[in-house]
C-alpha positions in Angstrom: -51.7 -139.1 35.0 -54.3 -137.5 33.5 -58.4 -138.5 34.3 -58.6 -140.1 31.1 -55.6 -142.5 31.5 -56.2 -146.0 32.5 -54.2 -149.3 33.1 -57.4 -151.2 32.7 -58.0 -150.0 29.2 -54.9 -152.4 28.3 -55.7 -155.4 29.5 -57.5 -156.3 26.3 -54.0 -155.8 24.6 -51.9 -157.5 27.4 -54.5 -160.3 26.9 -53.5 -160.6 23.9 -49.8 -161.1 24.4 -50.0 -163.5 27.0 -52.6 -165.9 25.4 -51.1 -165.6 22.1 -47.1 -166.5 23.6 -48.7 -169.0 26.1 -50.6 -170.8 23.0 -47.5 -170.9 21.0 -45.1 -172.3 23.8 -47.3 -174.7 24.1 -47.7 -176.0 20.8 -44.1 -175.6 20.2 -45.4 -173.0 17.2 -46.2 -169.7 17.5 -48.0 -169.5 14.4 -50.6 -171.8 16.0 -53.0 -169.6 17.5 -55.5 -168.1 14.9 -54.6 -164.1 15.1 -58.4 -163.3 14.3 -59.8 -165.5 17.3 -57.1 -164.4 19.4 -58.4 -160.7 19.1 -62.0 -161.5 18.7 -61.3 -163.4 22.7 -59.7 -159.8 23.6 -62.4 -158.2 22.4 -64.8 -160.1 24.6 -62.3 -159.1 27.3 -62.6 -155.8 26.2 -66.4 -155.8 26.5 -66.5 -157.2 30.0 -64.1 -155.2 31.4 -66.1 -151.6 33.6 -63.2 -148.8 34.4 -63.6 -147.1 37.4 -65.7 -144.0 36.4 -67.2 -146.2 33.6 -70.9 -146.7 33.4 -71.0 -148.0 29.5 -73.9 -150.5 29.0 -73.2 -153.4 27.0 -74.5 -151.6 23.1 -72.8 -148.8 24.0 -69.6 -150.9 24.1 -70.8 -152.4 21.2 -71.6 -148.7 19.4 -68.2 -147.6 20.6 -66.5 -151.2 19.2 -68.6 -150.5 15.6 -67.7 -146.9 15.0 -64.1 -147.5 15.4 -64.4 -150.7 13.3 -65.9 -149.6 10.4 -63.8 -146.5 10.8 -63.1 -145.1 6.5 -59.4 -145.8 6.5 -60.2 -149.4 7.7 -62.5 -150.1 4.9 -60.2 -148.7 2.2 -57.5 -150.6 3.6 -59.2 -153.6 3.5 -60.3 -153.4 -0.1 -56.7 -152.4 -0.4 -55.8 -155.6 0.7 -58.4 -157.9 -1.2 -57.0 -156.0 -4.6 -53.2 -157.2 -3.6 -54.4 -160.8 -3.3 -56.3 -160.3 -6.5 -52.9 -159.0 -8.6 -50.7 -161.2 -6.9 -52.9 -164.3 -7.9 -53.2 -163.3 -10.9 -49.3 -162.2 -11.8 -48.5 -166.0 -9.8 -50.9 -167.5 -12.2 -50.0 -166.1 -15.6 -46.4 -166.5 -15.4 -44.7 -163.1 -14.1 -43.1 -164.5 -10.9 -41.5 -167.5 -12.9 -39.8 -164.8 -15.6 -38.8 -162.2 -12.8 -37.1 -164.8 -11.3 -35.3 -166.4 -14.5 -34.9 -162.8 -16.1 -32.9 -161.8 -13.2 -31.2 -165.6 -13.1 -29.6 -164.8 -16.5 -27.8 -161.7 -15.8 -25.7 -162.5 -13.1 -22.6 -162.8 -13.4 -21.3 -166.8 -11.3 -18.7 -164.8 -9.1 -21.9 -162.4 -8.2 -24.5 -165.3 -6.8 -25.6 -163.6 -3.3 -25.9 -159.9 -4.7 -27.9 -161.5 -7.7 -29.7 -163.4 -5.2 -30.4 -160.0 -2.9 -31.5 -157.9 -5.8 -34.0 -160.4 -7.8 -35.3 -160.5 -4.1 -35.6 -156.9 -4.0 -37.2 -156.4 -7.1 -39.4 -159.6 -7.4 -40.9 -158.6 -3.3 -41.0 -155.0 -4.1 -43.4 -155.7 -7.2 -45.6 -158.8 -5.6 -46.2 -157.1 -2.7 -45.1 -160.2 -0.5 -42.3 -161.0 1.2 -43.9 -164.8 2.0 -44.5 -164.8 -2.4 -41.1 -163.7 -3.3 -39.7 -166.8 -0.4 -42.2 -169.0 -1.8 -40.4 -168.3 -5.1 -37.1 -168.0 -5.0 -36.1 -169.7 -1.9 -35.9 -173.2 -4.1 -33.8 -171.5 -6.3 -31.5 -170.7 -4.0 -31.9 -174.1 -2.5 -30.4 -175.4 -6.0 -28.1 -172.7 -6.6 -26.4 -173.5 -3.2 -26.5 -177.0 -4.5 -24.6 -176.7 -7.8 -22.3 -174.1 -6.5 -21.4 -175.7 -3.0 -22.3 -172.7 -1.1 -23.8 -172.2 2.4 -27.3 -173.0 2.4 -27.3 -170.4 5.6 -25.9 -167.5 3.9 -27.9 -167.9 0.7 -31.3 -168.5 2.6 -30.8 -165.2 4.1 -29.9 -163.3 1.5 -33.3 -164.1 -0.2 -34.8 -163.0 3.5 -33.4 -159.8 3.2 -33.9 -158.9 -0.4 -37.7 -160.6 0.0 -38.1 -158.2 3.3 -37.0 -155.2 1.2 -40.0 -155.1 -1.2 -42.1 -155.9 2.3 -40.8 -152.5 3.6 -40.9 -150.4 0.7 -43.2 -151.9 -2.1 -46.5 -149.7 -3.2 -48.6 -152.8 -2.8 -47.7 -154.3 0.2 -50.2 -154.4 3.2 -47.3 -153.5 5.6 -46.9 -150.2 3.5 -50.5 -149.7 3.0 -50.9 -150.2 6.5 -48.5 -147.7 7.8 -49.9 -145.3 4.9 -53.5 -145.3 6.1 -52.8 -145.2 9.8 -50.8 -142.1 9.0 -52.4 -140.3 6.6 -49.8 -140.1 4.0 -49.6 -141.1 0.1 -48.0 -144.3 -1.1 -45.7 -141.7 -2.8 -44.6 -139.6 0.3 -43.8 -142.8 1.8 -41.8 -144.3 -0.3 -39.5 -141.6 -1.0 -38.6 -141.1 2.5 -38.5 -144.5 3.5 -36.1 -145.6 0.5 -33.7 -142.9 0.7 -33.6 -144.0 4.4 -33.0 -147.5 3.7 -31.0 -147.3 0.3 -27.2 -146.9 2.4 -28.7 -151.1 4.0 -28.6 -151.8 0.6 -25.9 -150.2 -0.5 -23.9 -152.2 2.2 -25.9 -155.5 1.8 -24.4 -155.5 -1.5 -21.0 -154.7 -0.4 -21.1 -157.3 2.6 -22.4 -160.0 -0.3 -19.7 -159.0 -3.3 -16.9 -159.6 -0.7 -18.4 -163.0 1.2 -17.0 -165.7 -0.8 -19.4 -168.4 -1.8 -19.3 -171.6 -3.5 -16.8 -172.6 -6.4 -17.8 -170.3 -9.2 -20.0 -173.0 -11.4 -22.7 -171.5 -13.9 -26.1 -171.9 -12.2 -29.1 -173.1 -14.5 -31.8 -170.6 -15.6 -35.4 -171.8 -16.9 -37.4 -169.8 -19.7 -38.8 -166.4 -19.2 -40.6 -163.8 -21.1 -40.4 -160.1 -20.7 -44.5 -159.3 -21.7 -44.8 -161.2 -18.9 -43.0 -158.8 -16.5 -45.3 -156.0 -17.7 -47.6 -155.3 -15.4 -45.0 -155.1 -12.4 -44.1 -152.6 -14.3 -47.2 -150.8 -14.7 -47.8 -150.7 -11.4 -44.6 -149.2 -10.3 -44.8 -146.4 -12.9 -48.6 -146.2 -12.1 -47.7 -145.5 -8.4 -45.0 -143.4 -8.8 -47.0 -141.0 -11.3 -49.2 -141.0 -8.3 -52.3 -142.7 -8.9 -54.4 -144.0 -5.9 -53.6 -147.1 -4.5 -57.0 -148.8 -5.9 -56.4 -147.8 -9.5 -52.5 -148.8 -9.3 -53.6 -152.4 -8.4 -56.9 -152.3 -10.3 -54.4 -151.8 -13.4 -52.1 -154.3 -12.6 -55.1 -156.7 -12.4 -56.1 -155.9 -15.8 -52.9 -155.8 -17.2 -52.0 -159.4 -15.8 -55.7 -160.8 -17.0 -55.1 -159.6 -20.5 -51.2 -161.2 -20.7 -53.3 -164.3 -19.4 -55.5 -164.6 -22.0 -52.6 -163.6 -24.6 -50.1 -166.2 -23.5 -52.9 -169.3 -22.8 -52.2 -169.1 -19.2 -55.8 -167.7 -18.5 -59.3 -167.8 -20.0 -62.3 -166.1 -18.6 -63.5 -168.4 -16.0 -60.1 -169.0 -14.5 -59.1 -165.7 -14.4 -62.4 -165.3 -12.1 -61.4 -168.0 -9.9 -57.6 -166.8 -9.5 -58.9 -163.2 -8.5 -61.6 -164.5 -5.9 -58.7 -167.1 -4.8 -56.1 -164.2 -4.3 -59.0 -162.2 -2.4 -59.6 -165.1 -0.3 -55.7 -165.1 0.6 -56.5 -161.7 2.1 -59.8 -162.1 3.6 -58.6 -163.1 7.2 -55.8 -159.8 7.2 -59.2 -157.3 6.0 -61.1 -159.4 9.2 -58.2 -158.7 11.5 -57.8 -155.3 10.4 -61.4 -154.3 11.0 -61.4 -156.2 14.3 -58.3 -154.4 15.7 -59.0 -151.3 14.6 -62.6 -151.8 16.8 -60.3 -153.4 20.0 -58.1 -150.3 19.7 -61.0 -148.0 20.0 -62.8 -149.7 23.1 -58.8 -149.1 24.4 -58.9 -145.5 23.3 -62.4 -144.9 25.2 -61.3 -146.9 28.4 -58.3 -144.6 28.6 -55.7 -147.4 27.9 -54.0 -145.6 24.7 -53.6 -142.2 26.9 -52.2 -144.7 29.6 -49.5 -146.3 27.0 -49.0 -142.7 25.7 -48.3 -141.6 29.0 -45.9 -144.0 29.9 -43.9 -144.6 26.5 -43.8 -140.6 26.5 -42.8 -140.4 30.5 -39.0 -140.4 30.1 -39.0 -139.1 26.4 -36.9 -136.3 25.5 -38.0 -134.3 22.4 -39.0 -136.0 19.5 -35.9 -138.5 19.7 -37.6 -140.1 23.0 -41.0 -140.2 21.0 -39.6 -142.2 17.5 -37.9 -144.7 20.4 -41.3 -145.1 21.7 -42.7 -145.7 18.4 -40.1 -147.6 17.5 -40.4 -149.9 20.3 -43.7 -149.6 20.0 -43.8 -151.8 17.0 -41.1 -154.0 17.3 -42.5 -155.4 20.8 -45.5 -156.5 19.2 -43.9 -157.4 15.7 -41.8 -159.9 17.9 -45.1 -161.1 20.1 -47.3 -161.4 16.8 -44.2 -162.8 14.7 -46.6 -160.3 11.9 -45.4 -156.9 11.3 -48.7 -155.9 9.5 -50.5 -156.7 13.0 -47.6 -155.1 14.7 -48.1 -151.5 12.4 -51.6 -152.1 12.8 -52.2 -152.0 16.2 -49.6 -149.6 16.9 -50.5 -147.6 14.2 -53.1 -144.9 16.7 -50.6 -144.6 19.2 -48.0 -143.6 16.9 -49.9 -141.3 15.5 -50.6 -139.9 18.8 -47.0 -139.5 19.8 -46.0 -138.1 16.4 -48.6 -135.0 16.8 -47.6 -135.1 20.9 -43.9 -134.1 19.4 -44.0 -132.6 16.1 -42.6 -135.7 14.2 -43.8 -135.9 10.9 -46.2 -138.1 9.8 -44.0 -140.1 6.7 -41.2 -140.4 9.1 -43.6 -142.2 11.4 -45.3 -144.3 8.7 -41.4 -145.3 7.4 -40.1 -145.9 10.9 -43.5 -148.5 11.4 -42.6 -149.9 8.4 -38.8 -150.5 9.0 -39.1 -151.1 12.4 -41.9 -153.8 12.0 -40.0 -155.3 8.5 -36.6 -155.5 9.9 -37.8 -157.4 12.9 -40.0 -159.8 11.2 -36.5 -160.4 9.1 -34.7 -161.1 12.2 -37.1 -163.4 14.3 -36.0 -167.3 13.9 -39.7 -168.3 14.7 -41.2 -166.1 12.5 -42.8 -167.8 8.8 -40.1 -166.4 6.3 -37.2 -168.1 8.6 -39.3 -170.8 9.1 -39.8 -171.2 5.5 -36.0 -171.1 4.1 -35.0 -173.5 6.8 -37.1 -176.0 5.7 -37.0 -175.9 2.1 -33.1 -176.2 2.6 -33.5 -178.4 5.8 -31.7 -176.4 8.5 -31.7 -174.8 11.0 -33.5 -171.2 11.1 -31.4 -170.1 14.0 -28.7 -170.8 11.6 -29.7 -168.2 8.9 -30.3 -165.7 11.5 -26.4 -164.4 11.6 -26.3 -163.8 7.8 -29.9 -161.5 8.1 -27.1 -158.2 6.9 -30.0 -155.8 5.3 -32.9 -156.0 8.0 -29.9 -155.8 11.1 -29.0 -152.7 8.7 -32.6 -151.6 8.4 -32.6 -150.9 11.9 -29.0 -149.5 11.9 -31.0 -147.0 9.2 -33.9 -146.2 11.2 -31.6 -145.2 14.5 -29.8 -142.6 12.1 -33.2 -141.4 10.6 -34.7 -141.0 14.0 -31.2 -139.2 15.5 -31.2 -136.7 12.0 -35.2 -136.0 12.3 -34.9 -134.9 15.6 -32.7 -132.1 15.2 -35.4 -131.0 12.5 -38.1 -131.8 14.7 -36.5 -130.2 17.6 -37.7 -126.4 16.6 -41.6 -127.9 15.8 -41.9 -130.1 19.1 -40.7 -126.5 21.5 -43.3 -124.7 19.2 -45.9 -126.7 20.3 -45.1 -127.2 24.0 -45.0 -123.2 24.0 
């Protein structure tokens, strides 16, 4: 153990855990205890606590809490975030999310109902941003589709899971993705490339598993109106990120372009398309408050020696840059699960990840993909967590019910054990490099 490392320099995080668990076995709800208080109560922790060898006074705490807070990354990811509220606001408000949905309603063949299902999720969370938006929106759908058809509510339910927790994973403006991106270091571009190729064989078998599962009697579902201008500026953004333009200007355009179909449509006039941009900022005010606040905990951690001491002990019995992506892996998952939030989970373990990814030569998009995946796939598996919660009640079941039928995110992480067995044979050669 080196002089730096630290059990006490966790206890702010194990704090955490146990008062954020404790809270929601309580309640009967974990989703009751306020994430921001519950960090802003382990940062107090944080500041009481004096490691042997320690003699910080309390503003130099204070210094050490603000630096780390206010690190550059933190602010752009917050204005990051407060811009993806803005467009998806705005796109919510104007109409795109109602002709996504219908668009993709009127191409689907009645024998294909779950793969249509799966791939309108797909493409409606993958251009909102959301996973929770694209539930909020075509989770009644598939209530009613269910309905007309005489199909498992179950099965349908989580089909729009998965396809909702694929645009979570892999979509340019989601703050799971920009999270894993800024932590890391790496483009939304990089990213996405490495993380869809990793996860496009879940897909591929999603679909299979959902062409074969028989469902309902084969009766024409309804579609509502939709208009294709509408769609545009999901569109823009996708092309806009994939050209490669920064994050801010991809979403900055998509703003625009969603305003102006607004005003063209009726949907929007000037002072309401204010008022839906400050509304969609205020969605993401609490995650930019969280952000900053954890990235501050995590840097009180970092100067108590508590980060060395996790390093330490998730790198202990790690072999190669294999054992370090199972840390990682872990990493995130543990505190997806605790949190029932992947964004806090990539968050927090965002710095330590990094610091086993340099430890062993892994490279830094395959970390910020296996965050992603890890973090997403788990959220898509938890019966507590809000998007289970959500289906089950709009089709009034149970959520441990839909939990069996999750096929893409228990194929996410069938995906992310491949990518970390294939990356470290490449890694392998970097890692001994290194160490020499």
């Amino acid at each position: 153990m080196t002089k730096q490392s630290n059990f006490v320099g966790l206890l702010p995080l194990i704090f955490f855990i146990v008062i954020y668990v404790l809270t929601g076995v309580y309640a009967d709800n974990f989703s009751s205890m306020p994430l921001l208080v519950a960090f802003t109560l382990s940062v107090v922790v944080a500041l009481m606590i004096q490691p042997k060898g320690k003699k910080d006074t309390f503003e130099e705490k204070m210094n050490i809490f603000t630096k780390a807070a206010g690190d550059s990354d933190i602010i752009m990811m917050v204005l990051i975030f407060l811009l993806a509220g803005a467009f998806y606001s705005v796109t919510d408000q104007m109409g795109a999310v109602n002709s996504i949905v219908n668009f993709g309603l009127s191409i689907i063949p009645s024998n294909m109902v779950l793969v249509g299902i799966f791939i309108i999720g797909c493409i409606l969370s993958f251009a909102m941003g959301t996973s929770m938006g694209a539930i909020t929106a075509l989770a009644p759908i598939g209530v009613g589709v269910a309905e007309q058809v005489g199909g498992n509510p179950a099965l349908i339910m989580a089909t729009v899971v998965g396809g909702a927790m694929f645009g979570d994973n892999c979509s340019f403006v989601s703050d799971t993705t920009i999270a894993a991106c800024r932590t890391q270091g790496v483009t939304l571009k990089e990213k996405f490339k490495y993380n869809f190729i990793t996860v496009l064989p879940a897909i591929i078998g999603t679909v299979i598993l959902l062409a074969i599962i028989p469902f309902g009697n084969g009766a024409e579902t309804a579609v509502g109106e939709y208009s294709l201008i509408n769609i545009t500026p999901y569109v823009l953004i996708i092309v806009a990120a994939l050209a490669g333009l920064h994050v801010m200007g991809v979403l900055a355009l998509g703003v625009v372009a969603g305003i102006v179909i607004g005003f063209m449509n009726g949907s929007l006039d000037y002072l309401s398309a204010l008022e839906s941009v400050q509304r969609g900022m205020g969605w993401m005010q609490n995650l930019g408050m969280i952000a900053i606040v954890v990235s501050g905990l995590v840097g009180l951690m970092k100067h108590y020696g508590g980060i060395d001491f996790l390093l330490e002990k998730i790198t202990a019995r790690s072999n190669g840059a294999f054992g370090g992506q199972v840390g990682i892996a872990s990493l995130v998952s543990l505190i997806t699960l605790a949190t029932t939030n992947n964004t806090i989970g990539i968050l927090t373990a965002g710095t330590i990840a990094k610091d086993i990814s340099e430890k062993y030569g892994i490279n830094k998009v395959q970390t910020a993909s296996l965050l992603d995946i890890c973090g997403c796939a788990m959220n898509g598996l938890m019966p507590y967590a809000g998007q289970f919660l959500m289906v089950a009640g709009l089709a009034q079941i149970s959520p441990v019910s839909v939990m069996p039928y999750a096929f893409y995110p228990m194929l996410m992480l069938v995906m992310a054990l491949i990518s970390m067995v294939y990356f470290s044979k490449k890694a392998a050669p970097i890692a001994a490099t290194k160490a020499a």
